[in-house]
C-alpha positions as CSV (number, residue, x, y, z in Angstrom):
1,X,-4.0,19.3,-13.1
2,X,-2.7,22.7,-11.6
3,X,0.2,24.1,-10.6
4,X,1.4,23.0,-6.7
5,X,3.3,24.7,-3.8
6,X,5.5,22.1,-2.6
7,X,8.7,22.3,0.6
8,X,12.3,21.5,0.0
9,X,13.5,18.9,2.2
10,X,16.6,20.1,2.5
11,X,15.8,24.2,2.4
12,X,12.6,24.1,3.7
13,X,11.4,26.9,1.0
14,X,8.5,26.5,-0.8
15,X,8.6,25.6,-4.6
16,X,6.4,26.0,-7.6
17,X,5.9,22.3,-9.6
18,X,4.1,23.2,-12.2
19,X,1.7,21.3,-14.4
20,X,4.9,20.9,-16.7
21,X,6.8,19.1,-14.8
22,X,3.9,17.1,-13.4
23,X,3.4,16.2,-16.6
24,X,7.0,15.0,-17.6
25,X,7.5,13.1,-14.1
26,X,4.4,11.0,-14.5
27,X,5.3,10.0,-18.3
28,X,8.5,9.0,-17.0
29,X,6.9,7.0,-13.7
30,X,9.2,9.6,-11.6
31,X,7.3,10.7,-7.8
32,X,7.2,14.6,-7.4
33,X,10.4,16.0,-6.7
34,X,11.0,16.7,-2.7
35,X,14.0,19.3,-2.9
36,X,13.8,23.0,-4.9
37,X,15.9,22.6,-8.2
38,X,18.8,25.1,-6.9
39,X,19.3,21.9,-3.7
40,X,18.4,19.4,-6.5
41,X,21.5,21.1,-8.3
42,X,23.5,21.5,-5.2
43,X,23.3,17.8,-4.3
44,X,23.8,16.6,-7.8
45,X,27.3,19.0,-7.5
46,X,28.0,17.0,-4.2
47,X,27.8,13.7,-5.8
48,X,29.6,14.1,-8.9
49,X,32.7,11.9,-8.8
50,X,31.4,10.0,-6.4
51,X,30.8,7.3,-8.8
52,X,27.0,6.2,-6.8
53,X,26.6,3.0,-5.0
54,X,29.3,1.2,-4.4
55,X,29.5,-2.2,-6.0
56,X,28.8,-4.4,-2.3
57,X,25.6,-2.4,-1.8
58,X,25.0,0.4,0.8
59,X,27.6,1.5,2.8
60,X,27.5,3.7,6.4
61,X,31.0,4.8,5.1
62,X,30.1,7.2,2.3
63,X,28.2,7.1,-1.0
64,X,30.6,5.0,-3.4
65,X,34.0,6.5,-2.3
66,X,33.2,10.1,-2.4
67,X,34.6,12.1,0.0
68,X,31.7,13.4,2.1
69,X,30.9,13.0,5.5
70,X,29.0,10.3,7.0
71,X,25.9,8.8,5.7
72,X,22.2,9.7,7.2
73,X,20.4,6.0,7.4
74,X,16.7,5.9,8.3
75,X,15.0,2.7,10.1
76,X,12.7,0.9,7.8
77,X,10.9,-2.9,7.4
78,X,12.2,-4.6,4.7
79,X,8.6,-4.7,2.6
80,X,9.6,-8.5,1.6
81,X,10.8,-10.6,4.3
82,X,9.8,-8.3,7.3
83,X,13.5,-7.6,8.5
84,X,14.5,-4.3,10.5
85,X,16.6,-3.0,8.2
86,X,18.2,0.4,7.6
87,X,18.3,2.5,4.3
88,X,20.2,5.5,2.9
89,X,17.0,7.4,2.5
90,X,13.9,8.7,4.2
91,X,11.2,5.7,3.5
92,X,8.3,7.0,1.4
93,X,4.7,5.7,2.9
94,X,3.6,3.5,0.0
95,X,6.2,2.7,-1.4
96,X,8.3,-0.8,-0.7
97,X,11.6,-0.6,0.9
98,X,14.5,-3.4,0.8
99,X,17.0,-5.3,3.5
100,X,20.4,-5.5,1.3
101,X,19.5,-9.1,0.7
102,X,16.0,-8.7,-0.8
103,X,17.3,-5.7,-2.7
104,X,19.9,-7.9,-4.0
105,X,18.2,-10.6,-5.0
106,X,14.6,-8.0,-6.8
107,X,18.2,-6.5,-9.0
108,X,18.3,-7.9,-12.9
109,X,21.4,-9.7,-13.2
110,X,24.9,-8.0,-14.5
111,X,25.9,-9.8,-17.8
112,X,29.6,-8.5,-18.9
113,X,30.7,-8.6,-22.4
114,X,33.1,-11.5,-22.6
């Protein structure tokens, strides 16, 4: 393994991802990063307090009541039941993407503590 050049999605500057950080991502089962760590941080700033998801799933009205513009969704075939769906993210060749009601259903169940 050797060092790579990658390109921020979001900058579109070239990035060093070193052997390193290979090495951590695959131990963890993370894929290679695809934005520079200053718009990693940047983004990470932009969604702090914005509490993720929100509990019904995706929304086109924000990202779990944070007060950002509008969402960016991306057409996509739901990888399980074939459905034209759309998702909150750019669809990775490769890897499987969900409608809301397949994604549902592949989540583990919530248990609460009562």
């Amino acid at each position: 393994m050797s060092d790579r050049t990658l390109t921020c999605r979001d900058c579109g500057e070239e990035f060093v991802f070193t052997t390193g950080e290979q090495q951590f991502y695959t131990e963890r089962g993370y894929s290679e990063p695809s934005r520079c760590k200053p718009c990693r941080q940047a983004r990470k700033a932009q969604n702090q307090g914005g509490g993720g998801y929100s509990s019904g799933g995706y929304s086109s009205g924000g990202y779990g009541g944070g007060s950002g513009g509008q969402r960016q969704f991306y057409p996509a075939v739901c990888s399980e039941c074939g459905k034209d769906t759309e998702v909150p993210f750019q669809p990775t060749p490769g890897k499987p993407v969900y409608c809301r009601d397949c994604f549902q259903s592949r989540r583990a169940p919530r248990y609460s503590n009562y």
